[in-house]
Structures are given as structure tokens and as C-alpha cells.
C-alpha positions as a Markdown table, in Angstrom:
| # | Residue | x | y | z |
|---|---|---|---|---|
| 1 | Unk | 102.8 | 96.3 | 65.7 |
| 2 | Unk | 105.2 | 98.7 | 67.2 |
| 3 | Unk | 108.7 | 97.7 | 67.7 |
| 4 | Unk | 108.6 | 97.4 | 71.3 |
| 5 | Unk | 105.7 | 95.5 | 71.3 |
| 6 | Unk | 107.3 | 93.0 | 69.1 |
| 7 | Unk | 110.3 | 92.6 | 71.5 |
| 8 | Unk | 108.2 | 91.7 | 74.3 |
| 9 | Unk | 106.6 | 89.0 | 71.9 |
| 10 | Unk | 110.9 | 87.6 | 70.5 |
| 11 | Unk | 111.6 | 87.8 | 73.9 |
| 12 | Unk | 108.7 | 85.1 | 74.9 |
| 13 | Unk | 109.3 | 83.0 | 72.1 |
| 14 | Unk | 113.3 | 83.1 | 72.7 |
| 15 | Unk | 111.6 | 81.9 | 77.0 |
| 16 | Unk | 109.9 | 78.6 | 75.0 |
| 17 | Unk | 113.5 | 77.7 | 73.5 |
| 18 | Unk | 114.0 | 76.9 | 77.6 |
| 19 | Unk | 111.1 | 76.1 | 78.7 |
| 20 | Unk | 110.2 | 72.6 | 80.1 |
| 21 | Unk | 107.1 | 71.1 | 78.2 |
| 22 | Unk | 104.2 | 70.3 | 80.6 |
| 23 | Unk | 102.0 | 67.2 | 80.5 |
| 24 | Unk | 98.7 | 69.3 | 80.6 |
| 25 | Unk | 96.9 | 72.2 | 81.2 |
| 26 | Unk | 96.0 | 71.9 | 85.1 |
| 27 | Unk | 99.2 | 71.2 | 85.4 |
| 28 | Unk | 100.7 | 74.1 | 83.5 |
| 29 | Unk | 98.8 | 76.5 | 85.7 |
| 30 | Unk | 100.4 | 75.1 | 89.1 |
| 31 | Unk | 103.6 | 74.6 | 87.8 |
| 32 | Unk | 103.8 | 78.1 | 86.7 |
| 33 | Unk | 102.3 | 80.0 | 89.0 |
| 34 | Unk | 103.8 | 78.2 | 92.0 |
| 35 | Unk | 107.1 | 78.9 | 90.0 |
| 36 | Unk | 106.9 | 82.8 | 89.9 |
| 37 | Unk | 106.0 | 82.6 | 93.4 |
| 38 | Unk | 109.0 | 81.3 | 94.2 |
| 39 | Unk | 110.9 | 83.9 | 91.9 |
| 40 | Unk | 108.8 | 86.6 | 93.6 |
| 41 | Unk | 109.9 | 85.1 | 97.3 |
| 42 | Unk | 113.5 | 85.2 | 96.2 |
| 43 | Unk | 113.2 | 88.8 | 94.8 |
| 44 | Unk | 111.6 | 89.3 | 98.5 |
| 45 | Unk | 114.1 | 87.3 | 100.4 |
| 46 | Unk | 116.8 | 89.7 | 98.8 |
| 47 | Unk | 115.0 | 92.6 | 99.8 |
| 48 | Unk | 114.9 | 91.1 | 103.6 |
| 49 | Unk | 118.5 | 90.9 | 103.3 |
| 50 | Unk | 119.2 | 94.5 | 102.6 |
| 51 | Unk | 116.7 | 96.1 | 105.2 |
| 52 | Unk | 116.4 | 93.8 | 108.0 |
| 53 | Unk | 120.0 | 92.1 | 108.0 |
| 54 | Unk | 121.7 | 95.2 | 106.5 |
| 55 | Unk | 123.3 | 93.2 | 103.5 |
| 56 | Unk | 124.5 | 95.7 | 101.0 |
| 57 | Unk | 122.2 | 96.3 | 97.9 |
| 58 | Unk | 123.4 | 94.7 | 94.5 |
| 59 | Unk | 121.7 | 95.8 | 92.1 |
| 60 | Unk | 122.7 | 92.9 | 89.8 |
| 61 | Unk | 121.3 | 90.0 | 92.1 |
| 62 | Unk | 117.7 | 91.8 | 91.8 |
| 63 | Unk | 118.2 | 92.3 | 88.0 |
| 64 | Unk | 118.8 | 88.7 | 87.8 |
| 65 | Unk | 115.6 | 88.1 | 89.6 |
| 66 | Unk | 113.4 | 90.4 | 88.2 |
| 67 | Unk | 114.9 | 88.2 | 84.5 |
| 68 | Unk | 113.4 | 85.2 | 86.1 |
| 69 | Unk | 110.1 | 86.7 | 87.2 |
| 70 | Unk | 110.1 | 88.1 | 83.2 |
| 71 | Unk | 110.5 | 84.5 | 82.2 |
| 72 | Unk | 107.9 | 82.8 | 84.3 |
| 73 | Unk | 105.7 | 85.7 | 83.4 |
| 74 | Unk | 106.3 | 85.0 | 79.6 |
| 75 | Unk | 106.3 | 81.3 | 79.7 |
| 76 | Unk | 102.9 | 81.3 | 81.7 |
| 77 | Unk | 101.2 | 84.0 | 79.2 |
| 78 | Unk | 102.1 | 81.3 | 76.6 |
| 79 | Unk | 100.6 | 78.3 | 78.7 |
| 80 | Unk | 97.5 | 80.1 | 78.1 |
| 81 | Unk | 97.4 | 81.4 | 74.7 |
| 82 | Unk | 98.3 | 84.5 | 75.3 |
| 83 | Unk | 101.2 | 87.3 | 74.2 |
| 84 | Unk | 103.6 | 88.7 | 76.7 |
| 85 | Unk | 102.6 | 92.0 | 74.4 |
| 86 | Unk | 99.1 | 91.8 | 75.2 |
| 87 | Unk | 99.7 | 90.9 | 79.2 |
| 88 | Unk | 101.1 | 94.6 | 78.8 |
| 89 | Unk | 98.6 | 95.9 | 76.8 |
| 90 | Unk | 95.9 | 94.8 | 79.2 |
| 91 | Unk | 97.9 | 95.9 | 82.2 |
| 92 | Unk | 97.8 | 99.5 | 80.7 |
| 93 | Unk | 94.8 | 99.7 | 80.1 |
| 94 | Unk | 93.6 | 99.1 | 83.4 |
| 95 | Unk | 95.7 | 101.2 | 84.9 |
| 96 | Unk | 94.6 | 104.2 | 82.7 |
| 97 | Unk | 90.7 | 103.0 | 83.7 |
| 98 | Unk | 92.3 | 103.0 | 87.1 |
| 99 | Unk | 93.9 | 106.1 | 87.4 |
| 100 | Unk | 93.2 | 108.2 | 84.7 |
| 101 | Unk | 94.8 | 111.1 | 85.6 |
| 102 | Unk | 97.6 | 109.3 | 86.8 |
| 103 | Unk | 98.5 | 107.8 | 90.1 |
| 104 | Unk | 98.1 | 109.4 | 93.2 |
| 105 | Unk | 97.6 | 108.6 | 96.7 |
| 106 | Unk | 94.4 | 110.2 | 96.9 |
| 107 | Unk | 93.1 | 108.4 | 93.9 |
| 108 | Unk | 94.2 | 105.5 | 95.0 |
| 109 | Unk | 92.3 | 105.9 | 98.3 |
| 110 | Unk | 88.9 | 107.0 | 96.3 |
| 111 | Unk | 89.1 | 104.0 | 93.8 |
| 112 | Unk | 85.9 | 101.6 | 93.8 |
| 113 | Unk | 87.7 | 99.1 | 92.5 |
């Protein structure tokens, strides 16, 4: 295992050291998918601010949020046996089916998938 690969996988196991335990499995899936919704609305709800009410951008308030997202994401790939590593692995590896070539717009528009 490669060393970046590994961080992803300390990282999730340092996410379990502040993780609330959850009283079953049903439960685990609503908890944490409802809770990286709500990360992903805040991250959008910042974005609103900047374009629509003309706050200025800070870069750190999206970091921050983008930390939580990584956390629910971490946590939940745990809830289901799974490492954060291999959430990437299988990420990239449908993207390179995806878009072999790389991404483009016109790819994009002739995927079947």
C-alpha cells in the first residue's frame, strides 16, 4: 500500500476517535447520509452567499466544510465495512472506464452511462 493510500485509511481511523456510535445498521445509513447532506447544503449555502448575495469568498469557511464532508464521507465508508482508500480507488476507476481519455465535454455528452 502506497503512502497516500495509507493516509486516507489514518485519517478514517483518527474520524472513529469522534465518531458517535450508532444503535444499528438502518440507522447508520440515515444518520450518515442525511448528515453529509447537510454538510453538502452548508458547503452550498456558502456558495449562495458569495454569488447571489455578493459575500466575499473565504476560502477557509469552504476548507472547513469540505473537512466535514471528508469526515462524514470517512465515517460512513466505515459504517459499511469499507476503506476511505478503496472509496477512492473505486472512484478512479470509474472515472478512467468513464472517460478514458480524460474528461471532456464532448465525452461527457457521448457517454452511455
Amino acid at each position: 500500500m502506497n503512502e497516500q493510500v495509507q493516509k486516507l485509511n489514518d485519517y478514517q481511523e483518527l474520524c472513529l476517535r469522534t465518531c458517535v456510535s450508532v444503535e444499528n445498521e438502518k440507522m447508520a445509513h440515515l444518520a450518515w447520509s442525511l448528515a453529509l447532506a447537510g454538510e453538502a447544503g452548508e458547503l452550498a449555502n456558502l456558495t449562495k452567499k458569495v454569488f447571489i448575495h455578493g459575500h466575499p469568498y473565504n476560502p477557509d469557511k469552504v476548507i472547513e466544510e469540505l473537512g466535514d464532508i471528508l469526515w462524514y464521507i470517512a465515517v460512513y465508508a466505515h459504517e459499511i465495512g469499507i476503506s476511505l482508500s478503496e472509496v477512492a480507488a473505486r472512484n478512479i476507476t470509474k472515472l478512467k472506464a468513464r472517460y478514458p481519455e480524460g474528461f471532456s465535454s464532448n465525452a461527457s455528452i457521448q457517454r452511455k452511462d
